[in-house]
PADRENDREN-629925 format. One record per residue (C-alpha): x, y, z. Coordinates in steps of 0.5 Angstrom, whole numbers, padded with zeros to 4 digits, always signed. Example, Ala and Ser with C-alpha at 12.3 -4.5 7.8 and 13.67 -1.06 7.14 Angstrom:
+0025-0009+0016 +0027-0002+0014 
REM end
This chain:
+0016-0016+0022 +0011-0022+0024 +0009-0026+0029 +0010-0033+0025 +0005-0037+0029 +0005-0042+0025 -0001-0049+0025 +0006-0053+0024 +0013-0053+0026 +0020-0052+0022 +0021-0060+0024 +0014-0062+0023 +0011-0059+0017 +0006-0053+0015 -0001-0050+0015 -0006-0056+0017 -0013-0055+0016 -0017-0048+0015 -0020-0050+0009 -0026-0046+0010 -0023-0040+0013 -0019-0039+0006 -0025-0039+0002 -0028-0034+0006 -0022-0030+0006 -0023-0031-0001 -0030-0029-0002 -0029-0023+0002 -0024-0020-0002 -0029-0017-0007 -0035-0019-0003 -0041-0012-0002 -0039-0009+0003 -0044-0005+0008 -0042+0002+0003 -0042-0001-0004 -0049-0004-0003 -0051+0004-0001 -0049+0005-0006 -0043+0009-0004 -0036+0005-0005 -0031+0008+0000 -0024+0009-0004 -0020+0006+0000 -0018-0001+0001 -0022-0007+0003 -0019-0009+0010 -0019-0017+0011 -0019-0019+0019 -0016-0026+0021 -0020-0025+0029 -0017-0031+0035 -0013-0031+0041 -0006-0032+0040 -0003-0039+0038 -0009-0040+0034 -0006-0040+0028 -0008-0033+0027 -0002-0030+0023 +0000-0037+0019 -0007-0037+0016 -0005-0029+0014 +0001-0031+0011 -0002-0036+0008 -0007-0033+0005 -0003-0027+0003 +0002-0032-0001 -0003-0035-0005 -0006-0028-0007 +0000-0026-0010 +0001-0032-0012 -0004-0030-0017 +0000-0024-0019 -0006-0019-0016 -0001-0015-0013 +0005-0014-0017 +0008-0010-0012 +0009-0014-0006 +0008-0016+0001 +0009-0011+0006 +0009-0013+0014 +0009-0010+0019 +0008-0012+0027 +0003-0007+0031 +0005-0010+0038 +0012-0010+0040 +0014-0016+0044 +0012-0015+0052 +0005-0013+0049 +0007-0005+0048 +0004-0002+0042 +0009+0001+0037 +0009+0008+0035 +0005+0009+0028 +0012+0013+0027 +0015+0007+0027 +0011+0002+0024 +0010+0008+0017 +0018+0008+0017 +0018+0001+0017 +0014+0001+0011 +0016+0006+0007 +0023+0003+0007 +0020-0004+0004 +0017+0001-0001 +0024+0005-0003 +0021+0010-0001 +0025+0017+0003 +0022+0019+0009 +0024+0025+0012 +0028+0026+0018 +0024+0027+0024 +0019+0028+0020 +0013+0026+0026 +0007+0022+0025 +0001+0026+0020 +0007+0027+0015 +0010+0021+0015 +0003+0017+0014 +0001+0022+0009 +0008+0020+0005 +0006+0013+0006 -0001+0014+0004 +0002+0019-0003 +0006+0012-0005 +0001+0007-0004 -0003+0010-0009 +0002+0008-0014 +0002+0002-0013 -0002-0005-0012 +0000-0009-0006 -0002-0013+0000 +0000-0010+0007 +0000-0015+0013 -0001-0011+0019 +0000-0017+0025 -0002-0017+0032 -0006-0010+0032 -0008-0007+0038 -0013-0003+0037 -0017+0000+0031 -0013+0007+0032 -0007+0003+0030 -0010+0000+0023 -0015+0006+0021 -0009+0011+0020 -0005+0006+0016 -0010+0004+0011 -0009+0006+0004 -0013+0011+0000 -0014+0006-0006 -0018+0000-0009 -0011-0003-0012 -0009-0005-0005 -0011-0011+0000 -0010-0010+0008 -0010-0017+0012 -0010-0014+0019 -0008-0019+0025 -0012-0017+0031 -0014-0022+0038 -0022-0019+0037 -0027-0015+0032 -0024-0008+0031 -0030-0004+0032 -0030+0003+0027 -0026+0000+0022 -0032+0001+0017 -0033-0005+0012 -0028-0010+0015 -0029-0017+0012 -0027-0021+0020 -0026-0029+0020 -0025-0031+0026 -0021-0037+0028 -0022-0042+0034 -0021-0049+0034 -0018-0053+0029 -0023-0059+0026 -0022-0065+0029 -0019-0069+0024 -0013-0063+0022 -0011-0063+0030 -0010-0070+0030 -0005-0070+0023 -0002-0064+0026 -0001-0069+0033 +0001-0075+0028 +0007-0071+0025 +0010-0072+0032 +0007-0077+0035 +0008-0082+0029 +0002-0086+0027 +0003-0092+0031 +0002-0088+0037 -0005-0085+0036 -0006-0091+0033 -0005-0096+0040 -0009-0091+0043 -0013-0086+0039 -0019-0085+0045 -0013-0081+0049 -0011-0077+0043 -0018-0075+0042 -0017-0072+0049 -0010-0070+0048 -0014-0065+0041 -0019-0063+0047 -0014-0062+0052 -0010-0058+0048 -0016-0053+0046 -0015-0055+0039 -0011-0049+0038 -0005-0051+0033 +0000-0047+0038 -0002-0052+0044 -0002-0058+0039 +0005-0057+0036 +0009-0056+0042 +0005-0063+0044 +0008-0066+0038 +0015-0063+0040 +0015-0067+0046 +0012-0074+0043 +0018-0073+0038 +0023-0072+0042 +0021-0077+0047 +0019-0083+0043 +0020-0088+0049 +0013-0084+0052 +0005-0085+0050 +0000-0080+0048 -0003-0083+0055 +0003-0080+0058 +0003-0072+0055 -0004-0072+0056 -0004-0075+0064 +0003-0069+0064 -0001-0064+0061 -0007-0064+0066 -0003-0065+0072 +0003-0059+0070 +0008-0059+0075 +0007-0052+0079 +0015-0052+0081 +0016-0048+0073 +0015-0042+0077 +0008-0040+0072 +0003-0041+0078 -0004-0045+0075 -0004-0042+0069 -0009-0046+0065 -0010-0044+0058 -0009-0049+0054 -0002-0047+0050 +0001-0045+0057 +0000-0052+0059 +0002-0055+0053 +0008-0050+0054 +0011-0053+0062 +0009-0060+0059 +0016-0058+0054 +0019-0054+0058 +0019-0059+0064 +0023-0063+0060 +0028-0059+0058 +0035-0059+0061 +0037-0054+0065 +0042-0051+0060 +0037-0050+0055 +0031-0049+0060 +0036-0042+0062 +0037-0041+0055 +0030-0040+0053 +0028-0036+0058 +0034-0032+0056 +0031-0030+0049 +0025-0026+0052 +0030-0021+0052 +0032-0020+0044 +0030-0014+0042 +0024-0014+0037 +0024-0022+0038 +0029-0023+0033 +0033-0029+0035 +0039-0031+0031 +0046-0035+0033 +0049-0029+0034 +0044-0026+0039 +0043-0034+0044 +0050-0034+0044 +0051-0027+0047 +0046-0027+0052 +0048-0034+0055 +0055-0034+0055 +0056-0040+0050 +0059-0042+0043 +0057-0040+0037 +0055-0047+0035 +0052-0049+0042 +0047-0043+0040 +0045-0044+0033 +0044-0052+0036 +0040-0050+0041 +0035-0045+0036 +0035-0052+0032 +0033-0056+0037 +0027-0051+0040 +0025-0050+0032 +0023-0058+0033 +0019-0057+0040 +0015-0052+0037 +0018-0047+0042 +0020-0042+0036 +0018-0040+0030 +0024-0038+0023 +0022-0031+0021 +0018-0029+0015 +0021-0029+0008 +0025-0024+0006 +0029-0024+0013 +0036-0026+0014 +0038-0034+0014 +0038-0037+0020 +0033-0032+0023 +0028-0034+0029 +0022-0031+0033 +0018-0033+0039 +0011-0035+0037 +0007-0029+0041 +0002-0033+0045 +0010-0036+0049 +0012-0029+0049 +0008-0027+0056 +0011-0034+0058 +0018-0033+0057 +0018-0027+0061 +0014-0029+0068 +0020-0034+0067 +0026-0029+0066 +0023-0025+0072 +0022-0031+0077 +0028-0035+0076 +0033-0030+0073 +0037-0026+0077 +0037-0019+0076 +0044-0019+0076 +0044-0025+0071 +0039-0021+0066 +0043-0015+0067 +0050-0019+0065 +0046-0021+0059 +0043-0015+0056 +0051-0013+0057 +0054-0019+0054 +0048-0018+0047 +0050-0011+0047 +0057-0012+0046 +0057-0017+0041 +0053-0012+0037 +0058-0006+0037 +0063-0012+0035 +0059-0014+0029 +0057-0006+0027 +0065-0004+0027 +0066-0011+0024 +0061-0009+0019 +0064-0001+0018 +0072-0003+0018 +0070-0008+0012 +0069-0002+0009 +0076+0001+0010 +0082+0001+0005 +0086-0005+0005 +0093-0005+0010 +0088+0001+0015 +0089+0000+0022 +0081-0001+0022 +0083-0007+0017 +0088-0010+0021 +0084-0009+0027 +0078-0014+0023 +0082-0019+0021 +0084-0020+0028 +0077-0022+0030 +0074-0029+0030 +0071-0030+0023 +0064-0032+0026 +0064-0024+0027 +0068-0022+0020 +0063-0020+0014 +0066-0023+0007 +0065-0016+0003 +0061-0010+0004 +0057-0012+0000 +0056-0018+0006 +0057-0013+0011 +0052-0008+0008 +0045-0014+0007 +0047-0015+0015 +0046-0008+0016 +0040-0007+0012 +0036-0015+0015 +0038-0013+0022 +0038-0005+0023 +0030-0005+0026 +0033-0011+0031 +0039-0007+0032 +0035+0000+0033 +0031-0004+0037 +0037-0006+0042 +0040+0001+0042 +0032+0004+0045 +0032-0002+0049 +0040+0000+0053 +0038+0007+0053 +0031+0006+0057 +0034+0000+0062 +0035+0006+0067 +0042+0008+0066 +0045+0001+0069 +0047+0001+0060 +0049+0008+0059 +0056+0007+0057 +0053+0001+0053 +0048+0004+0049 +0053+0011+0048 +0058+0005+0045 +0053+0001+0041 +0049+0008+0038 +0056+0010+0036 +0058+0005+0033 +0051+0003+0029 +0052+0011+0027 +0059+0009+0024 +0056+0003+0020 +0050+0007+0017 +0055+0013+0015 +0060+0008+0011 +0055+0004+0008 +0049+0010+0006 +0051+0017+0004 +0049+0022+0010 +0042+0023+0007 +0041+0017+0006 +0042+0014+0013 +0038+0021+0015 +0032+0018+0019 +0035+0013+0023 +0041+0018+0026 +0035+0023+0027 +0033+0017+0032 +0040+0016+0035 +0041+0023+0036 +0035+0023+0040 +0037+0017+0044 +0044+0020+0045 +0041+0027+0049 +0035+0023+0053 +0043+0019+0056 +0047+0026+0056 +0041+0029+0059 +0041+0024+0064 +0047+0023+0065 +0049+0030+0065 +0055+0030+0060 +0054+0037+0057 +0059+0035+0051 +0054+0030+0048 +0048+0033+0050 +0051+0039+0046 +0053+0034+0040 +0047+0031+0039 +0043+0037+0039 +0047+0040+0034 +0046+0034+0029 +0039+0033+0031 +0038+0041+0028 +0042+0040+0022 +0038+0035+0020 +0031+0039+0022 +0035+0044+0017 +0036+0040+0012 +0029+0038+0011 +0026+0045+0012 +0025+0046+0019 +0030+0052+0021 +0025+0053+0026 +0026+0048+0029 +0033+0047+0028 +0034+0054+0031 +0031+0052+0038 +0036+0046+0037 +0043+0050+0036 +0041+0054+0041 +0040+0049+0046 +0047+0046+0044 +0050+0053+0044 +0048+0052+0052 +0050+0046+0054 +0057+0047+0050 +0058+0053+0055 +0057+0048+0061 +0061+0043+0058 +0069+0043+0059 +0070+0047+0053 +0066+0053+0056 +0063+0059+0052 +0070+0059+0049 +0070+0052+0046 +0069+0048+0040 +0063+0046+0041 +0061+0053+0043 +0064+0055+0036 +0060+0050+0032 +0053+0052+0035 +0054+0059+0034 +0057+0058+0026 +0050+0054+0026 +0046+0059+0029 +0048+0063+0023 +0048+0058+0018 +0039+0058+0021 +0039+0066+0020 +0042+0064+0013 +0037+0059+0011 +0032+0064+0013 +0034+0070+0010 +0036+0074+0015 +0043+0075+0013 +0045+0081+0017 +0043+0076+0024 +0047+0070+0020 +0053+0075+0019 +0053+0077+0027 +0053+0070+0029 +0058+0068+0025 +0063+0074+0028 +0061+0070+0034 +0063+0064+0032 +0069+0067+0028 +0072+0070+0035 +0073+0064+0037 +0076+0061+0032 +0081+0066+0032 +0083+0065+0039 +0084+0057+0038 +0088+0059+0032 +0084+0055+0027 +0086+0058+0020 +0081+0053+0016 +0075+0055+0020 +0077+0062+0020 +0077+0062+0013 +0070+0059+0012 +0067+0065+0018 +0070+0071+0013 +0067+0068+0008 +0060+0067+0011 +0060+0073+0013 +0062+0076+0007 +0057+0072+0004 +0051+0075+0008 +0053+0082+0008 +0053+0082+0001 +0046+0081+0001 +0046+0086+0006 +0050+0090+0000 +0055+0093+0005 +0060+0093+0001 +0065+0096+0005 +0064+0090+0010 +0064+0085+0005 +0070+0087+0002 +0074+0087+0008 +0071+0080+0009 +0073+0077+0004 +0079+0079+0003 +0080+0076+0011 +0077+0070+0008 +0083+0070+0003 +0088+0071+0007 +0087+0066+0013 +0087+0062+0007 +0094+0064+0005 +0096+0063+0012 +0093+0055+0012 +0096+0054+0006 +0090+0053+0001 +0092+0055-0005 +0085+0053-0008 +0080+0056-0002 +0085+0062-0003 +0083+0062-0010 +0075+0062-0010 +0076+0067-0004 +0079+0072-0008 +0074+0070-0014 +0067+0072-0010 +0072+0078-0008 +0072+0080-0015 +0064+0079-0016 +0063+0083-0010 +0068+0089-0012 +0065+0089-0019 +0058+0089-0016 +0061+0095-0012 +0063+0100-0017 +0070+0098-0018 +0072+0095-0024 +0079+0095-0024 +0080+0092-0017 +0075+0086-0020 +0080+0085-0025 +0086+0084-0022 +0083+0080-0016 +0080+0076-0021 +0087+0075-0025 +0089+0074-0018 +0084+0068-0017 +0085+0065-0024 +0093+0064-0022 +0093+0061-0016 +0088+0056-0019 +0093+0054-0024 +0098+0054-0018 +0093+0049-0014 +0091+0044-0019 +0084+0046-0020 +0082+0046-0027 +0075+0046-0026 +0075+0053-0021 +0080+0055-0026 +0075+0055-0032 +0070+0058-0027 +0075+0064-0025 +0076+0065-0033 +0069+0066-0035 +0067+0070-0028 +0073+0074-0032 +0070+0074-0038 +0063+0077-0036 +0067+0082-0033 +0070+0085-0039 +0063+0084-0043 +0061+0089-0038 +0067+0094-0039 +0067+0094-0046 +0073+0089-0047 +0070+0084-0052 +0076+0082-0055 +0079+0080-0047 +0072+0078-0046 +0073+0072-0052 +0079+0070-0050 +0077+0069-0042 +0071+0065-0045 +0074+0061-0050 +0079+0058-0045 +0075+0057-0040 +0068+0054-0044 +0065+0048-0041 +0065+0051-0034 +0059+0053-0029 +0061+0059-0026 +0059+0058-0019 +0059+0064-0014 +0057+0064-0006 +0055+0071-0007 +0051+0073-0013 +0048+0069-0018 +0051+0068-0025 +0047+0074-0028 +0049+0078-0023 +0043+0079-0020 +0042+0079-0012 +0039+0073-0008 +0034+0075-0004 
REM end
């Protein structure tokens, strides 16, 4: 996301000036650099850095500088952005920032994979590809160094306030003031011609009080466009002589006094409001998001973004955003906020952080229900909301989730570190934001952020002391850790689910507890440590038997079965399968009943007992009739088949494979050729 400060406003026009500024950006891109004229080209990208202060027009220049290079199909890959300073001056996490751009590449990321993977994954793709990556408001060169592509067929424009020292062969073009005659056709889009004409001399010093800076300019502009009854002596005699009531003290940087020149003459409504949208999460501003946080009409809202986009107070988002998006330029941003701090109470601003929170988890449960069969409580429920918060399709739904999920994340961080005041918000809003994640991507997909969320959920639980959702999201966060390969990790994780279950009202007896036990085998499992898988799966095993569980007690026979027959203690194993075939019968589940008796065959044939194989396999292929199930059918005829093979019984064996051709045989306990996993 970028900042979009920009040498215009959307009412007043684009880019002005800066000619010169573009051909050395030009120049620079396949210009000597200190490695190539020693002979010793670096295999890594050319790194390009647009150096000023904010409100110099730093990141318009970037963009469009970027879009006339991809203009010349250089970089068929695309545009990739990334903002490196989140909104209130804090630095974003390198995981975060490698996320963002790994997801505009399609590219997978593993779930709570930490910073060195993620940048050696990020690194792995851009090689494959010929792309431009905007890296806007860097901090510091530790920020940019780590995401430099290792390829010549990429280009890095990196943002930055000053030089970025220890970046080796950085091309820097620093930005100052705009040219005198940019200024003033960037002051003339609002003030009109007759204005600068009347008095050009007080124009001139208009430019200069403004520092030449096109943030300073445009907000100038603003005003004079709004107000066509004032003069240019008028702004320039406002803008030397701010008014001190504005509660910003004697800030005298130019965009700071073209700012409380516009913000004086804003009408107390709209004077809140825009103080009021320091608190967007990631400085994304919509309608949805000004009408949460003041209170106000969906209408009024996008109303007042309109009017502020024409005083130069916001800025629309990038290409690429969801329509009707806007950010605070970042050189007002640290102005909005001395104003929220000075003139918003905190009840006031707590008020408004809830109300935004809350219009978010409608929109997220709108955007999950749309997804839900017609006729379904979820549906009635939707079609029971205001239709500014009702999505057309799930397809409508699912491009919203994907535009708004770094602001919608960002907003779900944002509750959780408020202090605890938003607890019960933020658990709403992380539920809701996992529900919509999970009916429109499959679980894999949805993986990394519900890593985070996770994590989110346990830092409130913790906090909170709510021992059954501190266990829950342990328990979530070590079966994603298993997922990717992280057993030991996982381990850690169920272990301490396992304790938070027992002090939960549960107790060691409860279904969380259950959950964490069974998942502590399924680690032993993963490892192949089968007789501890086996062990922690009884555990779980007992107390599902004394909730009377017949589903879950079932599927524990059968893990256990599993394992010991890797253990090849036959005896135990058998006796497991046949439990798990029994809790089947009790359940009703004619098809579980089935595959359990079909892995007791395989077992039984392994066992030295080939008759008992037999029957049960028999036994197996009836009830899988009797269920319905075709495919396990098939599967049960050739797991017969293979059996008769091996007792001589071609004929039987011919018959069994003709029926059940075309099946995959799947066993839980060996593999197809009989020999056992290790």
């Amino acid at each position: 996301m970028t900042e979009a400060a920009v040498d215009g406003s959307p009412g007043l026009g684009g880019l002005l000036g800066r000619q010169s500024e573009l051909a050395r950006l030009r120049a620079d891109i396949d210009g000597a650099g200190l490695d190539t004229m020693a002979g010793r080209p670096a295999p890594r990208s050319r790194v390009l850095l647009v150096a000023g202060r904010p409100g110099s027009g730093r990141t318009a220049l970037a963009e469009e500088f970027a879009q006339e290079q991809l203009a010349t199909g250089r970089y068929p890959d695309g545009l990739l952005r990334a903002r490196l300073t989140d909104p209130g001056g804090e630095p974003v996490p390198l995981e975060r920032v490698t996320r963002e751009l790994l997801t505009a590449l399609d590219v997978p990321a593993p779930a709570g994979a930490d910073e060195d993977d993620l940048t050696d994954v990020l690194r792995t793709a851009l090689a494959r590809h010929r792309a431009l990556l905007l890296l806007d408001d860097v901090k510091d060169a530790g920020q940019l160094a780590e995401l430099i592509p290792d390829t010549r067929d990429c280009l890095v424009l990196a943002v930055s306030r000053g030089p970025l020292t220890g970046i080796p062969d950085v091309r820097p073009c620093t930005l100052g003031a705009l040219d005198p005659a940019a200024a003033l056709s960037l002051l003339r889009r609002g003030a009109g011609e007759i204005r600068i004409t009347v008095d050009p001399t007080a124009a001139d010093r208009l430019i200069v009080a403004c520092g030449g800076l096109p943030a300073a300019v445009v907000l100038v502009a603003g005003w004079l466009a709004m107000r066509p009854e004032s003069t240019i002596a008028e702004a320039l005699a406002k803008i030397t002589r701010p008014d001190d009531a504005d509660g910003l003290g004697g800030a005298e940087d130019p965009v700071a006094l073209a700012f409380r020149l516009v913000y004086a003459a804003l009408p107390s409504g709209a004077a809140r409001t825009l103080r009021l949208m320091a608190l967007a999460p990631s400085g994304v501003l919509d309608a949805h998001t000004v009408a949460a946080l003041t209170g106000c009409a969906l209408g009024a809202a996008r109303g007042a973004l309109e009017n502020f986009a024409l005083l130069g107070l916001v800025r629309p988002a990038p290409p690429g955003s969801e329509r009707g998006e806007y950010r605070v330029p970042g050189a007002l941003d640290p102005l909005l906020r001395i104003l929220l701090r000075t003139r918003e109470r905190p009840a006031e601003v707590l008020l408004a952080r809830a109300r935004m929170l809350e219009r978010a988890v409608r929109r997220l449960r709108a955007c999950q229900a749309v997804t839900e069969p017609l006729g379904s409580p979820a549906r009635q429920w939707l079609s029971g909301l205001p239709a500014a918060l009702r999505f057309e399709d799930p397809a409508d739904a699912a491009r919203w989730l994907a535009a708004r999920l770094p602001a919608l994340t960002a907003a779900a961080r944002m509750a959780v570190a408020d202090g605890g005041d938003l607890d019960t918000l933020a658990r709403r809003l992380i539920g809701a934001l996992t529900g919509a994640l999970l009916a429109h991507r499959d679980r894999d997909g949805a993986a990394p952020e519900l890593y985070r969320l996770h994590e989110l959920v346990l830092e409130v639980a913790t906090r909170r002391g709510l021992a059954g959702e501190r266990a829950a999201a342990l328990l979530g966060l070590g079966d994603l850790d298993l997922a990717v390969g992280r057993p030991v990790l996982a381990l850690e994780r169920y272990r301490a689910a396992l304790d938070a279950a027992r002090a939960d009202r549960g107790g060691p007896d409860g279904p969380l507890a259950a959950r964490a036990l069974e998942s502590v085998g399924d680690t032993y499992a993963e490892l192949a440590d089968w007789q501890r898988a086996a062990d922690w799966y009884g555990r779980a095993l007992a107390i599902q038997q004394s909730r009377d569980e017949p589903a879950a007690v079932a599927r524990l026979h059968g893990r256990i079965g599993a394992a010991l027959t890797r253990t090849r203690h036959w005896t135990e194993a058998l006796r497991a399968w046949r439990a798990a075939a029994a809790a089947h019968r009790r359940g009703g589940d004619r098809r579980g009943q089935a595959a359990a008796l079909a892995d007791l065959a395989t077992v039984q044939e392994y066992a030295g007992r080939p008759q008992e194989a037999l029957r049960s396999g028999e036994e197996a292929l009836r009830l899988a009739g009797e269920a319905g199930d075709p495919e396990l059918a098939g599967q049960v005829r050739l797991l017969l088949a293979r059996m008769a093979e091996r007792m001589g019984r071609m004929a039987q064996a011919a018959r069994y494979r003709a029926a059940g051709s075309g099946a995959a045989l799947e066993s839980s306990a060996v593999t197809e050729e009989g020999s056992y996993e290790t």
